[in-house]
MIZA-224153 format. One record per residue (C-alpha): z, y, x; residue in one letter; residue number from 1. Coordinates in Angstrom, 2 decimals. Last residue first. Layout:
<nodes>
Z; Y; X; a; NUM
...
</nodes>
This chain:
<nodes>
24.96; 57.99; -50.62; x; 398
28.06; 60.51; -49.54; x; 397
31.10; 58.40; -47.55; x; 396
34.57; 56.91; -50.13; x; 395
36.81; 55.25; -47.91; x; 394
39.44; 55.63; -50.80; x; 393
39.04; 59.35; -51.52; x; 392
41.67; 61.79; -52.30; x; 391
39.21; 65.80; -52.62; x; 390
41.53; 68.60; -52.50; x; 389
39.50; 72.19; -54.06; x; 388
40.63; 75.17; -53.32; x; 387
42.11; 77.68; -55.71; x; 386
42.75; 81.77; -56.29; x; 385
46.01; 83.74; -56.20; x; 384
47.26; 87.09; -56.77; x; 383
45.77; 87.43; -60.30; x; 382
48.48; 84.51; -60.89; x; 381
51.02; 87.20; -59.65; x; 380
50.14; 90.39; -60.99; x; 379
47.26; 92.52; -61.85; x; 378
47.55; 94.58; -65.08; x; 377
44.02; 94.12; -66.86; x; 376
40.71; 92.47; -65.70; x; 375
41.21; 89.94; -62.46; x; 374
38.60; 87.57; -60.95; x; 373
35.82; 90.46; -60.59; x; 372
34.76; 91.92; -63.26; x; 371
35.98; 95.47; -63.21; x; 370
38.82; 97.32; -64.80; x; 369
41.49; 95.99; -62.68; x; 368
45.27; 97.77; -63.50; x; 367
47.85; 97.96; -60.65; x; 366
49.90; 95.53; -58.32; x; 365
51.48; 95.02; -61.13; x; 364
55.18; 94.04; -62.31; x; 363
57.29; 91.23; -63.41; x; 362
54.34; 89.74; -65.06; x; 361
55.88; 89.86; -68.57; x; 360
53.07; 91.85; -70.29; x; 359
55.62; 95.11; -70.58; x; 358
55.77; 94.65; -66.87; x; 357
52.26; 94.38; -66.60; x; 356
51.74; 97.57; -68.25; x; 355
49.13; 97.84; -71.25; x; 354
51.99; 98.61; -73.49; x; 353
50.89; 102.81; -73.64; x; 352
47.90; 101.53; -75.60; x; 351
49.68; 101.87; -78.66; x; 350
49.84; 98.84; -81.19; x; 349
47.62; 98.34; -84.65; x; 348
45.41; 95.94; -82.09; x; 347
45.27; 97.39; -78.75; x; 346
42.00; 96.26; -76.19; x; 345
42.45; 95.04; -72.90; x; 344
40.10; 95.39; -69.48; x; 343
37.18; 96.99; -72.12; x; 342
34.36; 96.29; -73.18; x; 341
34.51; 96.72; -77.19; x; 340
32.13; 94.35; -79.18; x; 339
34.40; 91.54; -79.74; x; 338
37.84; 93.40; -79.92; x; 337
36.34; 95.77; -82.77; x; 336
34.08; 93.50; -84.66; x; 335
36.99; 91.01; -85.28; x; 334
39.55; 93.94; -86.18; x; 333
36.71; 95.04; -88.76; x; 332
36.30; 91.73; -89.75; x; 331
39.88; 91.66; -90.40; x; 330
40.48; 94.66; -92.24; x; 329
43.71; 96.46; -91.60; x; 328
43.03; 98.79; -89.07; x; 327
44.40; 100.80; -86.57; x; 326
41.97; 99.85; -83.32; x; 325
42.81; 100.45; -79.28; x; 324
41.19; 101.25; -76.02; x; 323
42.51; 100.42; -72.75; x; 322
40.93; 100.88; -69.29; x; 321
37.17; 100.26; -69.49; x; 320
36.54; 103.47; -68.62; x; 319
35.04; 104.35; -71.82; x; 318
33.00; 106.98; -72.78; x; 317
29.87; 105.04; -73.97; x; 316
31.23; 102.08; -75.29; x; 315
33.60; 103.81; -77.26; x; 314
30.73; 105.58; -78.86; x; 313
29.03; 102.63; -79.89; x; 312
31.71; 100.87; -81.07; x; 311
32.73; 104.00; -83.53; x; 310
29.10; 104.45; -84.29; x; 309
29.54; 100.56; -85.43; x; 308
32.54; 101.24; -87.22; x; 307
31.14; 103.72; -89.26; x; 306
30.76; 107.78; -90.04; x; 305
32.16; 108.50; -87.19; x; 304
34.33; 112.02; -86.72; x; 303
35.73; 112.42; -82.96; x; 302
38.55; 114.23; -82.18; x; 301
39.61; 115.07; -78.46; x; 300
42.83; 114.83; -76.72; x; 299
45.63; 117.05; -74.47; x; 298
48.82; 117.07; -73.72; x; 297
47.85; 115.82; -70.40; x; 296
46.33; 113.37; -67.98; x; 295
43.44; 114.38; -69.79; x; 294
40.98; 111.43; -68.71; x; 293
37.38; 113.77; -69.71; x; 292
34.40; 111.90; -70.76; x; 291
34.65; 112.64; -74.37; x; 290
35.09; 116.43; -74.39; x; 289
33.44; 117.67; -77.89; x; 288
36.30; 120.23; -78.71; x; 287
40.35; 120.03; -77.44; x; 286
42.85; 119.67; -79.20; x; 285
46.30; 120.66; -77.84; x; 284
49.08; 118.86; -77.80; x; 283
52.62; 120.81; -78.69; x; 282
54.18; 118.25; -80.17; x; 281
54.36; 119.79; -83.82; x; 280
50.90; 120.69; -83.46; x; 279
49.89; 116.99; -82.77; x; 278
51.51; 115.95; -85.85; x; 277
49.67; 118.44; -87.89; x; 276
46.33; 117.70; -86.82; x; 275
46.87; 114.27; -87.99; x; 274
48.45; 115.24; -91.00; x; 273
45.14; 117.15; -91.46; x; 272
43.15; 114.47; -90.45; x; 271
44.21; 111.63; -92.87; x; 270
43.46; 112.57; -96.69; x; 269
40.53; 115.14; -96.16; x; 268
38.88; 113.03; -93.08; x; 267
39.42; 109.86; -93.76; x; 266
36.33; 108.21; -95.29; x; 265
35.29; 109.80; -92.00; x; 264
36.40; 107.03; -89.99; x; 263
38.48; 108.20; -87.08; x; 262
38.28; 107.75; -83.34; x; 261
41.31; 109.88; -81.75; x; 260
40.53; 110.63; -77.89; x; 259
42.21; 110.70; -74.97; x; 258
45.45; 108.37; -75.51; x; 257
47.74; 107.77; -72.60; x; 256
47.04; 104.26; -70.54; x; 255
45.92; 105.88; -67.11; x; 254
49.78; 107.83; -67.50; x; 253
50.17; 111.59; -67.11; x; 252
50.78; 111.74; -70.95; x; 251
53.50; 109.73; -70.37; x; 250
55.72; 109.25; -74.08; x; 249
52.97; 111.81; -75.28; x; 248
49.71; 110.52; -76.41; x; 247
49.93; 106.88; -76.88; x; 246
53.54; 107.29; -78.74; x; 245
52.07; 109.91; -80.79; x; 244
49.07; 107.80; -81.94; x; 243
50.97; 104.39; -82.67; x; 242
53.87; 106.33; -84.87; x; 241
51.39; 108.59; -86.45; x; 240
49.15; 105.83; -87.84; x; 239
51.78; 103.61; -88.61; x; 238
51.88; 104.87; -92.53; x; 237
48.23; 105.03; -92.67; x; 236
47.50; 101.32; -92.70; x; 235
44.14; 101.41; -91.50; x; 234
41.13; 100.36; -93.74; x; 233
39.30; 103.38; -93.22; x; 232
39.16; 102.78; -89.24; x; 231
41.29; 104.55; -86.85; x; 230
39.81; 104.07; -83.89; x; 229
41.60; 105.03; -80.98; x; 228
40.54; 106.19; -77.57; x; 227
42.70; 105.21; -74.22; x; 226
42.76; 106.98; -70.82; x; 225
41.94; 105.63; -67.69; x; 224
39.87; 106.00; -63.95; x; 223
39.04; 104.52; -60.43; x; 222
40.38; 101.04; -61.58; x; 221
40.15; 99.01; -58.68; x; 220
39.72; 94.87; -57.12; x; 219
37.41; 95.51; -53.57; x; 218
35.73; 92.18; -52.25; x; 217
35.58; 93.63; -48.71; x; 216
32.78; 95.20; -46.70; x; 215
33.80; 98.54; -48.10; x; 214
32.86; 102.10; -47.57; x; 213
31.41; 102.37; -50.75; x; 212
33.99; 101.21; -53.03; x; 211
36.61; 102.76; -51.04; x; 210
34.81; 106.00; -51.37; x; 209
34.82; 105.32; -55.14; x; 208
38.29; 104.59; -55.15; x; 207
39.29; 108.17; -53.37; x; 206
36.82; 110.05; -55.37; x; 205
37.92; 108.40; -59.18; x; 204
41.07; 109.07; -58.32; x; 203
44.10; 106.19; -57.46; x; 202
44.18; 102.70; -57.36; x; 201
42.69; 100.42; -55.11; x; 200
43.41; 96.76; -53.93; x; 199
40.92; 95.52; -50.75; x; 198
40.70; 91.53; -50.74; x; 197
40.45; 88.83; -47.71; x; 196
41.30; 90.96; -44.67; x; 195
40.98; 89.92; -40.98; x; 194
37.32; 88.89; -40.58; x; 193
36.02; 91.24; -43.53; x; 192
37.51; 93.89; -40.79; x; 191
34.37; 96.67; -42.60; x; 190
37.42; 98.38; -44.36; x; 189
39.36; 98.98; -41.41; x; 188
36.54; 101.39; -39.84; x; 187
36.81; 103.52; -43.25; x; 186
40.13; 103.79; -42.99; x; 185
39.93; 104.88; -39.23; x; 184
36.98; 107.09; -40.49; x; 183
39.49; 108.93; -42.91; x; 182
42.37; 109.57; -40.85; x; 181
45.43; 109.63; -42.36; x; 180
46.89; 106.95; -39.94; x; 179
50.14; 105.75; -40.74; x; 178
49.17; 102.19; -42.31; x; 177
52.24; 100.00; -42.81; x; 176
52.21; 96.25; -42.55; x; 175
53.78; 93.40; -44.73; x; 174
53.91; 89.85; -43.44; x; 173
53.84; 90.74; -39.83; x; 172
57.83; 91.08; -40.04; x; 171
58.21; 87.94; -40.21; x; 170
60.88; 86.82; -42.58; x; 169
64.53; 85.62; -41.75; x; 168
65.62; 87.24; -45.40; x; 167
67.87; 89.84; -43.85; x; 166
65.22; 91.14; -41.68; x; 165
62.63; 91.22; -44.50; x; 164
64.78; 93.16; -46.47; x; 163
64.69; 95.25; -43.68; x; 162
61.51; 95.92; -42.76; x; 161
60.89; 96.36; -47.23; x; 160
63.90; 99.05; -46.91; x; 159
62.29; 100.98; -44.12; x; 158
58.83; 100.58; -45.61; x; 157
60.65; 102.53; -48.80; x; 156
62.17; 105.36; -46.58; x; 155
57.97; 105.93; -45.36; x; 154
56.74; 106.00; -48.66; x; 153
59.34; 108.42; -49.68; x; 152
58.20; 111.14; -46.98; x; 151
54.60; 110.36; -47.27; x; 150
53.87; 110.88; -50.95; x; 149
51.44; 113.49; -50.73; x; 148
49.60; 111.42; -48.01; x; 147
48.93; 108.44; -49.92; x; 146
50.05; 104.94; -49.44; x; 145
48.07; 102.55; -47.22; x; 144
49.97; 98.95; -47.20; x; 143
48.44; 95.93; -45.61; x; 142
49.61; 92.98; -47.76; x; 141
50.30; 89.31; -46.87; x; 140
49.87; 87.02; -49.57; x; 139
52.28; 83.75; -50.81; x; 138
52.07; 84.84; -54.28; x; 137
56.04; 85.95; -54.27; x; 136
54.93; 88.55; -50.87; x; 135
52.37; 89.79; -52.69; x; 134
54.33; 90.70; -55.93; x; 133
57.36; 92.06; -54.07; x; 132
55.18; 94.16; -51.61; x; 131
52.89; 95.48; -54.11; x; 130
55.82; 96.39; -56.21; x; 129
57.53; 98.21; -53.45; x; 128
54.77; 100.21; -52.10; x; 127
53.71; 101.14; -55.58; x; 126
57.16; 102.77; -56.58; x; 125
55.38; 105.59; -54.37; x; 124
53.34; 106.61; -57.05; x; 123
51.44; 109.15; -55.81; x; 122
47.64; 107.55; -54.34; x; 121
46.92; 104.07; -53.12; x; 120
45.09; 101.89; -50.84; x; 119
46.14; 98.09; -50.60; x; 118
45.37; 95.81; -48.24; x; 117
45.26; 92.19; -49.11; x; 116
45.48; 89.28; -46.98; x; 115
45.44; 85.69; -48.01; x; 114
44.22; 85.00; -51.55; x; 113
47.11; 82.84; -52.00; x; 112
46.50; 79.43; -53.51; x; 111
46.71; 77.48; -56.88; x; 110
45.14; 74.00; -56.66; x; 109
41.77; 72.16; -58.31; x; 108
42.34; 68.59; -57.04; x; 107
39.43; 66.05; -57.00; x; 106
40.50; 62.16; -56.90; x; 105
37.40; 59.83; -56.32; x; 104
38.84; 56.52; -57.91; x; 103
35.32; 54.40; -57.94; x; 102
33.27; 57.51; -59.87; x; 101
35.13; 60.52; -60.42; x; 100
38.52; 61.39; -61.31; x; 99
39.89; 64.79; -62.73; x; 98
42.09; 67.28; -61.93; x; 97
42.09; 71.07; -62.79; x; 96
44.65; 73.76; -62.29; x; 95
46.95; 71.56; -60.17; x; 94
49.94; 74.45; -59.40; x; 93
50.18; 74.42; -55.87; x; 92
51.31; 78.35; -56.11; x; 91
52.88; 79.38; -59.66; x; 90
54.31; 82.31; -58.21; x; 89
57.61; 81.12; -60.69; x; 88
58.91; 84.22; -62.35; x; 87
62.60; 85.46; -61.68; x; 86
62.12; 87.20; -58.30; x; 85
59.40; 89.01; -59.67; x; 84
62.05; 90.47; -62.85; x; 83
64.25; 91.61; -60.00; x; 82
62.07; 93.59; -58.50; x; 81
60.93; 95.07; -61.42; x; 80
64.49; 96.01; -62.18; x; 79
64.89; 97.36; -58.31; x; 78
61.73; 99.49; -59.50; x; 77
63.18; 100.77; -63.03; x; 76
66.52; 102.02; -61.18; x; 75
64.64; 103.56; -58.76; x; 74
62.61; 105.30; -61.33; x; 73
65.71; 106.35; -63.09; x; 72
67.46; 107.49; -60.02; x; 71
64.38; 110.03; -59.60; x; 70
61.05; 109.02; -58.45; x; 69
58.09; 111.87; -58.84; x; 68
54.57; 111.47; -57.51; x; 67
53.36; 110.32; -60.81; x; 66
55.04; 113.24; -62.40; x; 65
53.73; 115.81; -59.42; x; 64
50.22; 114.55; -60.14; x; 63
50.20; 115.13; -63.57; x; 62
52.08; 118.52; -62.91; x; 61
49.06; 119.51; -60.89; x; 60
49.10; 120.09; -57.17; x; 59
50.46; 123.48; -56.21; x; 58
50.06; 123.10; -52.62; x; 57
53.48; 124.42; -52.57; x; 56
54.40; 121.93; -55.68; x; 55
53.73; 119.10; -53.71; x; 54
55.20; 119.88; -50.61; x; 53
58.51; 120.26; -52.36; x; 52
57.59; 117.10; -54.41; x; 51
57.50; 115.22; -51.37; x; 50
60.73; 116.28; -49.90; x; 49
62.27; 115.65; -53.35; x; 48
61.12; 112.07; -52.54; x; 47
62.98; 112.25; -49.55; x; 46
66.22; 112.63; -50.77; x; 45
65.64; 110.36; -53.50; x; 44
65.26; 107.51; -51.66; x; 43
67.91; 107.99; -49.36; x; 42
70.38; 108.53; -52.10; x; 41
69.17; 104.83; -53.32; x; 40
69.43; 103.36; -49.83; x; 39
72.11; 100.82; -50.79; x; 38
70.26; 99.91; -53.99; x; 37
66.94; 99.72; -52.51; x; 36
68.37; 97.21; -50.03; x; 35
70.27; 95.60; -52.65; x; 34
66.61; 94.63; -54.29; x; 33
65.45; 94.05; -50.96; x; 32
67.63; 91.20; -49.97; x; 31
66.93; 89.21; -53.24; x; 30
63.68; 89.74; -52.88; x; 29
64.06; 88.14; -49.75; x; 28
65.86; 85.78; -51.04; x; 27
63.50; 84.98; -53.83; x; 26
60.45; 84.13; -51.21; x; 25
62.78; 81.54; -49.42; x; 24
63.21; 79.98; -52.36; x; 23
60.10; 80.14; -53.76; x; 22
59.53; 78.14; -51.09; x; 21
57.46; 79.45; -47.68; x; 20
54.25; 77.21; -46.42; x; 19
52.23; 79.95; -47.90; x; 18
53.31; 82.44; -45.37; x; 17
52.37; 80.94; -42.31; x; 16
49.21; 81.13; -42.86; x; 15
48.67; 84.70; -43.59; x; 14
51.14; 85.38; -40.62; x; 13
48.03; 84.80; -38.64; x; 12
46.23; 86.64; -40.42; x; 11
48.75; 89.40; -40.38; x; 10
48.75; 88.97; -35.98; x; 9
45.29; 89.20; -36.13; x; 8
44.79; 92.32; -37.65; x; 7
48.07; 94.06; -36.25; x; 6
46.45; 93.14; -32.52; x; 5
43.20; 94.67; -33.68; x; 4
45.25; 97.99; -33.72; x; 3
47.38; 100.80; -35.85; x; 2
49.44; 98.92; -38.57; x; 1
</nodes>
């Protein structure tokens, strides 16, 4: 994707797209999941090629596990593939309808947004979930991976041409960006013409850039990490099980636990175990950090004396990703998921669910933490918006 040709040729495509059946859509999902398969060697060739950069420039481990797709990860993204091809996108769905005065019939129906571009950091499974889920909502998508994953990004486009080869697609429905160049990025950002909605996901610097440089709606989460309350009505014997599995099944992960909330009716019974457990897995505590997202074997302890301090401090530090309650009381439970802002909130469950695969979407095309349409893992129906379709009988304005 390198001109003002590309730009008009995707919008065009952006029409043409929608008139596709699910059909049509599942066979070339169809195509690219044995794509992937056939290339799998491929795949992981290059990806080591990435993480031998990687680990010259001596990028963090975080980074390097987000960057990293072994034949697991493969394995997991032709799943996810296959778990798109399985939901319905849902387009034409009649979200509202109702009838007027003298038979005026007014349609609310489930569209495509159009064309998205998408600007993202290390995880180069990204490039094939975004394709799979825009291409099932009926959207055309303007890829931008990041450099660090280059080599990988580049074997997965190959697959996605192909699949849509096989299929009998257009190829115009999913473009590429090469270009590292900032100001070019920049430049495509103000084409409010050609693009509908800007995706990103990545640091807090690259989406905030985004953010500013943009003339289009943008749908991000710049930053994660979970904090737990534990109140004093928790059921201690999950405690350790929701906790540990928050903090250490992916500590690199923007839904891993940051910081332990705990009433401090708790204190002598619960804390010690608690600093016990984290001994045992080698995660260190650190002091009076609450802003930091660890990324890491690493969290913070704070001591409230309430669950309104505990509110209030939540408030304050989060990023609106997940955050998460172990209680038992249910106006404490009530208190908690009313007053907490947050894109989705974990009841006596880790935080490490808030996945849209784990929510049954198939996949994401990432996690919104704003207000716009979308809050949470985005994925098909977040894909989509309405128009209105107005039957009239000779009906004229009076």
């Amino acid at each position: 994707m390198k001109t003002r040709t590309d730009l008009i040729k995707i919008k065009k495509a952006s029409l043409e797209l929608p008139r596709l059946t699910d059909k049509d859509k599942n066979t070339f999902l169809d195509c690219l999941a044995q794509v992937l398969i056939d290339n799998k060697k491929r795949i992981q060739i290059a990806n080591c090629k990435d993480i031998e950069v990687a680990n010259k420039k001596k990028l963090s481990q975080a980074f390097i596990q987000r960057l990293t797709l072994d034949e697991h990860g493969v394995d997991m993204m032709v799943g996810k593939v296959k778990e798109v091809q399985k939901l319905k996108s849902g387009l034409g769905e009649i979200i509202e309808n109702k009838v007027v005065e003298k038979e005026l019939i007014l349609q609310k129906v489930r569209v495509p947004i159009g064309v998205i571009a998408v600007i993202y950091e290390a995880r180069p499974e990204v490039t094939i979930e975004v394709a799979s889920l825009c291409i099932k909502s009926g959207n055309c998508v303007i890829l931008k991976g990041g450099s660090d994953a280059w080599q990988t990004n580049m074997v997965l486009f190959e697959c996605i041409k192909k699949a849509l080869e096989q299929s009998q697609l257009s190829s115009d429905f999913v473009q590429f960006i090469t270009s590292t160049n900032r100001k070019y990025i920049h430049s495509l950002l103000k084409e409010n013409t050609f693009i509908d909605l800007v995706i990103a996901r990545g640091s807090y610097a690259m989406v905030k850039s985004v953010q500013d440089h943009s003339r289009i709606p943008v749908l991000a989460h710049s930053a994660g990490g979970a904090r737990f309350y534990i109140d004093k009505s928790a059921d201690i014997s999950i405690v350790k099980k929701i906790l540990i599995n928050a903090k250490i099944t992916k500590p690199s992960a923007c839904n891993s636990l940051d910081t332990i909330v705990i009433h401090r009716a708790l204190v002598d019974t619960l804390l010690p175990d608690i600093r016990e457990w984290l001994q045992e897995k080698n995660i260190k505590i650190v002091k009076n950090d609450w802003e930091t997202e660890f990324l890491s074997l690493k969290l913070s302890i704070k001591i409230v004396d309430n669950i309104d301090e505990a509110i209030q401090f939540i408030n304050i530090y989060s990023k609106k990703h997940s955050e998460g309650i172990i209680a038992t009381d249910a106006k404490a439970i009530e208190q908690f998921t009313t007053s907490v802002d947050a894109a989705a909130l974990f009841v006596n469950c880790s935080s490490r669910l808030h996945d849209g695969y784990v929510f049954g979407l198939g996949s994401e095309m990432g996690i919104a933490t704003g207000r716009l349409h979308a809050r949470g893992p985005v994925g098909l129906k977040e894909l989509t918006i309405y128009k209105w379709i107005v039957y009239g009988k000779d009906h004229i304005r009076e």
